[in-house]
C-alpha positions, 0 to 999 in steps of 0.5 A: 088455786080455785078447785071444783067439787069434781074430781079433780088431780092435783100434783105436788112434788117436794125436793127431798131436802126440803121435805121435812121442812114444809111436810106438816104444814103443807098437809094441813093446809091442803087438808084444811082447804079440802075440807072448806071446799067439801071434798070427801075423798082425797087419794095420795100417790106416793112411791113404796120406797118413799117411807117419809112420805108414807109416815106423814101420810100415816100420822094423817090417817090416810090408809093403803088402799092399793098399790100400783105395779108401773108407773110412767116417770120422765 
């Protein structure tokens, strides 16, 4: 996947089964991969009521900066 040093977005999205399966690896790896490329920001968007994403997100210090109050799903 080649990424700019733009802003950019990009959307994975885990079965819940398979969730704590690939979550610690998947995270280090996206981790490792922004930092190679010198991305300084990285922004998560998970829902409030999703708590096993919100514990992994949290056990890589990333930090509640907001919460959304709709969103689109289809």
């Amino acid at each position: 996947m080649q990424l700019s040093r733009q802003s950019s977005q990009h959307n994975i999205l885990i079965l819940p089964m398979q969730f704590f399966v690939v979550d610690q690896p998947l995270m280090i790896a996206t981790l490792e991969k922004a930092k190679k490329i010198g991305l300084t920001r990285i922004e998560l968007t998970v829902r409030e009521n999703n708590t096993a994403a919100i514990n992994l997100y949290t056990k890589f210090d990333f930090k509640k900066v907001d919460t959304l109050q709709s969103c689109v799903l289809s």
